[in-house]
PLY file of the C-alpha trace (Angstrom):
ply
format ascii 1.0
element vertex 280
property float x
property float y
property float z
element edge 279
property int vertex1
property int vertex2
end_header
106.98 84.94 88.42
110.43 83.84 89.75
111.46 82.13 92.69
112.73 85.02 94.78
108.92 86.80 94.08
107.06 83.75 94.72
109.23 83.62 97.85
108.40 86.96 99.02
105.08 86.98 98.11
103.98 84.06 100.31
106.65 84.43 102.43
107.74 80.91 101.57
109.55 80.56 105.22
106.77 80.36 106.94
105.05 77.78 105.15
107.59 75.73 107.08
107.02 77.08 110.14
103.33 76.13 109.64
104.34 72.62 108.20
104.57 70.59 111.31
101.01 71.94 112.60
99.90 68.67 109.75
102.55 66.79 110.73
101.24 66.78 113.95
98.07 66.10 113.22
99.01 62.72 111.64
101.61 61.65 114.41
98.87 62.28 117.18
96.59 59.80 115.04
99.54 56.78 114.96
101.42 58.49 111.80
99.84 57.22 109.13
101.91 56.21 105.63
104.27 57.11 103.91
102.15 58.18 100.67
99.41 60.31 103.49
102.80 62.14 104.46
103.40 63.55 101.46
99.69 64.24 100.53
99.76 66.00 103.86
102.66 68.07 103.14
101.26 69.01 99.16
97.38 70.31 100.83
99.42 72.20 103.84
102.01 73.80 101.23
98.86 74.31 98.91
97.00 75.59 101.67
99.58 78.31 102.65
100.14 79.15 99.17
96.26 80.14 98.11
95.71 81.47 101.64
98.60 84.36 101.07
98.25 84.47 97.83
94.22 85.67 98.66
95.23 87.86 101.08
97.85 89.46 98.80
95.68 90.74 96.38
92.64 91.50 98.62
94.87 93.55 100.67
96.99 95.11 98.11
95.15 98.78 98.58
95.69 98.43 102.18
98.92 97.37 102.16
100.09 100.36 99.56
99.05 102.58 101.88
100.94 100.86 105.09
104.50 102.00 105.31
105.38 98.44 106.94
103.66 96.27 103.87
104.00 98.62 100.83
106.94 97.44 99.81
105.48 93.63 99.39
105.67 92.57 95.20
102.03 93.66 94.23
101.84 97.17 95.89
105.04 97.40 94.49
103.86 96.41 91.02
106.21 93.44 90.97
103.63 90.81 90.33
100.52 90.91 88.31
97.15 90.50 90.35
96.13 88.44 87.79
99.20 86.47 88.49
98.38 86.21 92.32
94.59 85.03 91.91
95.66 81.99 89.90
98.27 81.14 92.04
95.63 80.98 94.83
92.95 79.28 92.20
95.29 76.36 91.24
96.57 76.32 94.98
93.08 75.92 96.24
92.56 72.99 93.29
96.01 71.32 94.53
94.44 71.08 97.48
91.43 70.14 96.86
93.23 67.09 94.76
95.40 65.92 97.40
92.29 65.86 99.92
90.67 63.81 97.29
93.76 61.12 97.25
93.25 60.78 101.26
90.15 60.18 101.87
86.43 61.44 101.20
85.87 63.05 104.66
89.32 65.48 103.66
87.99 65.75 100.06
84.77 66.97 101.69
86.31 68.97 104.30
88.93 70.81 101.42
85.86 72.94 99.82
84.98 75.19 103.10
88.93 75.25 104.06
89.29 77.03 100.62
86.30 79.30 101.67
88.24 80.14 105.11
91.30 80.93 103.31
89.66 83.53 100.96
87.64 85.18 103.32
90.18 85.55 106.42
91.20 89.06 104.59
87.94 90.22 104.43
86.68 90.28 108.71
89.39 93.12 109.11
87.13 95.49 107.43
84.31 94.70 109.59
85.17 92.37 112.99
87.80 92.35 115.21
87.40 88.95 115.71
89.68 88.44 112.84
92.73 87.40 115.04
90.06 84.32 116.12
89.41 83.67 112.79
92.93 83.28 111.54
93.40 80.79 114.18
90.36 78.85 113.45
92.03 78.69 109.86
95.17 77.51 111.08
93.19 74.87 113.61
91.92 73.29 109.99
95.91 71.99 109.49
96.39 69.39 112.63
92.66 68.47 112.30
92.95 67.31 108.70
96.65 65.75 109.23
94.44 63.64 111.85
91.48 62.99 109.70
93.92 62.23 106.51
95.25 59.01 108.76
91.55 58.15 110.30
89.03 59.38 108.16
86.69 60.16 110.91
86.31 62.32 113.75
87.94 61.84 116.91
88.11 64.88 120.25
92.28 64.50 120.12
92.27 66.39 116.95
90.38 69.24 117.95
91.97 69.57 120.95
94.85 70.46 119.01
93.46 72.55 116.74
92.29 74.73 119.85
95.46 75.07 120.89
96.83 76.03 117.30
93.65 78.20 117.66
93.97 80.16 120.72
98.12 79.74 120.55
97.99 81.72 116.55
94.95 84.27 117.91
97.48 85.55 120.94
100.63 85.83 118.24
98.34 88.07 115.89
96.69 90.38 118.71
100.70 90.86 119.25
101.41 91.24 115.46
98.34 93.87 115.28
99.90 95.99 118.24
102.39 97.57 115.76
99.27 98.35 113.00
97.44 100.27 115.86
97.21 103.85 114.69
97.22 102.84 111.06
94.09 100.67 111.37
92.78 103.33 113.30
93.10 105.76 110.47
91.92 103.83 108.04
88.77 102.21 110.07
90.32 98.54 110.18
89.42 96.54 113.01
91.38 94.67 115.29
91.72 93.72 119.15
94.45 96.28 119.99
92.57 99.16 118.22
89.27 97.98 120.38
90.70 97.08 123.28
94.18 99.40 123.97
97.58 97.74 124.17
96.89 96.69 127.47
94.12 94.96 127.52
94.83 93.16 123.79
98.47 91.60 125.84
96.45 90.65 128.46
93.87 88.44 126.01
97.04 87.54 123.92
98.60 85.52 127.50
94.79 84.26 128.11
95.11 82.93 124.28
98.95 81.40 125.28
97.52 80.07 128.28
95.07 78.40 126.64
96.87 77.07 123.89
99.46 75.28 126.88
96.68 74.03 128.28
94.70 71.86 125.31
98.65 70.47 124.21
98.51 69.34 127.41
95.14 67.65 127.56
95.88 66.60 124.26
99.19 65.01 124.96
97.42 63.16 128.23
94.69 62.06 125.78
97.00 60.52 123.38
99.49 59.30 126.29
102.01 61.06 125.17
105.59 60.28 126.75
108.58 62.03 128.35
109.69 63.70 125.69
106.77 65.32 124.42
106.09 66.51 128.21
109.36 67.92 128.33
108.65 69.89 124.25
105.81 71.21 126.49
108.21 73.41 129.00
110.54 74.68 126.08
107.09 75.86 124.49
105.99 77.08 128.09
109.19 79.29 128.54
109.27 80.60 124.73
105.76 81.73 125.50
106.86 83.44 128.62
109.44 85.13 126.87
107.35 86.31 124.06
104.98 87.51 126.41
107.66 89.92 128.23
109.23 90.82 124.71
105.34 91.67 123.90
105.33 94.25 126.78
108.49 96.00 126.15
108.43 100.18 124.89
109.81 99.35 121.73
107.63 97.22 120.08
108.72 97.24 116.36
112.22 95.86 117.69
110.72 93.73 120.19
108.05 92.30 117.94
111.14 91.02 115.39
112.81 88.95 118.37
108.93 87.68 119.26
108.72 86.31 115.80
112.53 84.99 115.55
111.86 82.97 118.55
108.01 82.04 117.50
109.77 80.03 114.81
111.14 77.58 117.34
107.65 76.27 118.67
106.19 74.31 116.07
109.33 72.20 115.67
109.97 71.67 118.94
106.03 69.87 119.44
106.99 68.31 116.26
110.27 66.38 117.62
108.29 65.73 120.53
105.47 64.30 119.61
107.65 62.22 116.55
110.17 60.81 118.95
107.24 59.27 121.23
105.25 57.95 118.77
108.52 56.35 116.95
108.91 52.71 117.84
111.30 51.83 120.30
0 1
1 2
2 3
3 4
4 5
5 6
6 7
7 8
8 9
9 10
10 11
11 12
12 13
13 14
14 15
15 16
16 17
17 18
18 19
19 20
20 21
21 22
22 23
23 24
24 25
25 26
26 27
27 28
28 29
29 30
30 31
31 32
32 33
33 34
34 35
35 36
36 37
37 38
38 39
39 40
40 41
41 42
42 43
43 44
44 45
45 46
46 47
47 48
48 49
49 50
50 51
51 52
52 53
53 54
54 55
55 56
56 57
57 58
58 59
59 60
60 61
61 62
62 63
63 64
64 65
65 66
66 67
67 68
68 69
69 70
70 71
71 72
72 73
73 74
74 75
75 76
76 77
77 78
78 79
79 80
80 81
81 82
82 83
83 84
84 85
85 86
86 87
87 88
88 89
89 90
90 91
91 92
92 93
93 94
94 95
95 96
96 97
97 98
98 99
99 100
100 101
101 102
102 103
103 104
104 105
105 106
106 107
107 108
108 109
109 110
110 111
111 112
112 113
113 114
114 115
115 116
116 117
117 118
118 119
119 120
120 121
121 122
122 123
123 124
124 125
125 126
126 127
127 128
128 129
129 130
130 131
131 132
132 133
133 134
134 135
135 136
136 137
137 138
138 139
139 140
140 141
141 142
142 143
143 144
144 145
145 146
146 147
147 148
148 149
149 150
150 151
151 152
152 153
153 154
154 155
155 156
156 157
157 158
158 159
159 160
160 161
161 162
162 163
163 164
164 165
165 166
166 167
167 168
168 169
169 170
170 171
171 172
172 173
173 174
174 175
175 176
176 177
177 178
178 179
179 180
180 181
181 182
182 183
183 184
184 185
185 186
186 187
187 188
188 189
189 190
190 191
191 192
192 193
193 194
194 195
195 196
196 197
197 198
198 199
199 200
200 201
201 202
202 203
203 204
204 205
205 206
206 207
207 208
208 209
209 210
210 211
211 212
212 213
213 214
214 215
215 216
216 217
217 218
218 219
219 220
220 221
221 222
222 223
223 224
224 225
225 226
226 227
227 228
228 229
229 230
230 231
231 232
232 233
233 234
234 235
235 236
236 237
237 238
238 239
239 240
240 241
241 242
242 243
243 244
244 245
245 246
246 247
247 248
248 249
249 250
250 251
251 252
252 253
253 254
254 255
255 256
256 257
257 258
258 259
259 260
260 261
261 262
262 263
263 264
264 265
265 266
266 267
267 268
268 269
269 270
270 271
271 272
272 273
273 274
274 275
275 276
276 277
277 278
278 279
């Protein structure tokens, strides 16, 4: 498998979108070294990697049938399933290696993250609560940047994986809105296809809301400084605006500028929270 398909197939962009939730993780708990840095950045890019790499083959049917995913490399018949599943097996064993070199709390902690990334695909088929889920899966990456500095267990981190929680749950009741009727037909669950558009935007700002609220409690936790505050308002107003971009007629237009813009608010808590927690 080349680059360009092992790009597409894990949509290798977004791994560094999801990067700094880690990153984050180890700044709130003093930053760590330089060696837990990069064992942070090999479990989150290992992480990513088995986690789509699962849900790429699990979903393949699915997605073959969806005219928005079919064209992805293993409908498509670009990559070998057998391909995919090792790439998630020896993703899931990097992982689980580079746990092992931080501490034995992570190494401990790296067997049910593996079970959470194999099984995210699956609550589709039979809970809506899967937009919940795939948050809670994404909570696992600030939480074990934290633990991979302490090695124990501390309320800061979790109050930052609730708000990666609730903050990931309201972007994929939004992502879902534009799967509506096809879930529908083919007996998928979701939030939007229980709940109506309506109702699903209103429980996606609840979810933003929430997720403003725990960095901010976590920030006054960790006494955070100015500009970590001030990340906090540029994240407040790009969740406004992906809010009102949510509830606009056209939403397969709409939901490509929510995304563009989505990019922006991981590295903008990054910078903040580096910048205070650099030494003067």
């Amino acid at each position: 498998m080349d680059f360009r398909l092992f790009s597409k197939l894990i949509l290798i962009e977004q791994t560094f979108f999801a990067m700094p939730f880690a990153l984050i993780g180890v700044l709130f708990a003093g930053g760590g070294t330089t060696m837990t840095w990069v064992l942070v950045i090999i479990a989150l890019a290992a992480a990513r990697t088995a986690g789509m790499s699962f849900n790429r083959v699990i979903d393949a049917e699915i997605d073959a049938k969806n005219p928005r995913t079919s064209d992805r490399p293993v409908p498509k018949g670009e990559v070998k399933t057998s391909t995919v599943w090792w790439t998630g097996i020896i993703s899931s064993l990097v992982l689980i290696g580079a746990s092992f070199m931080l501490n034995s709390l992570c190494f401990y902690l790296s067997f049910p993250a593996v079970v959470m990334l194999f099984t995210y695909s699956y609550f589709k088929r039979f809970s809506s609560s899967s937009h919940l889920y795939l948050g809670f899966v994404e909570a696992a990456a600030p939480i074990g940047g934290y633990l991979a500095v302490t090695g124990q267990f501390a309320l800061v981190p979790f109050v930052l994986g609730f708000a990666i929680m609730t903050w990931i749950a309201g972007l994929d009741i939004v992502y879902a809105l534009q799967d509506m009727d096809f879930d529908k037909r083919q007996s998928l669950h979701s939030i939007p296809v229980r709940l109506g558009k309506e109702k699903s935007l209103l429980l996606s700002s609840i979810s933003y809301l929430l997720s403003l609220c725990s960095m901010i409690y976590a920030g006054a936790l960790a006494h955070m400084g100015f500009v970590y505050w001030v990340s906090l308002i540029l994240i407040a107003v790009i969740f406004t605006c992906q809010q009102i971009l949510a509830r606009k007629k056209d939403v397969a237009s709409s939901i490509k500028t929510f995304f563009k813009i989505n990019m922006f608010i991981s590295p903008i808590l990054f910078f903040g929270s580096l910048i205070d927690v650099l030494p003067d």
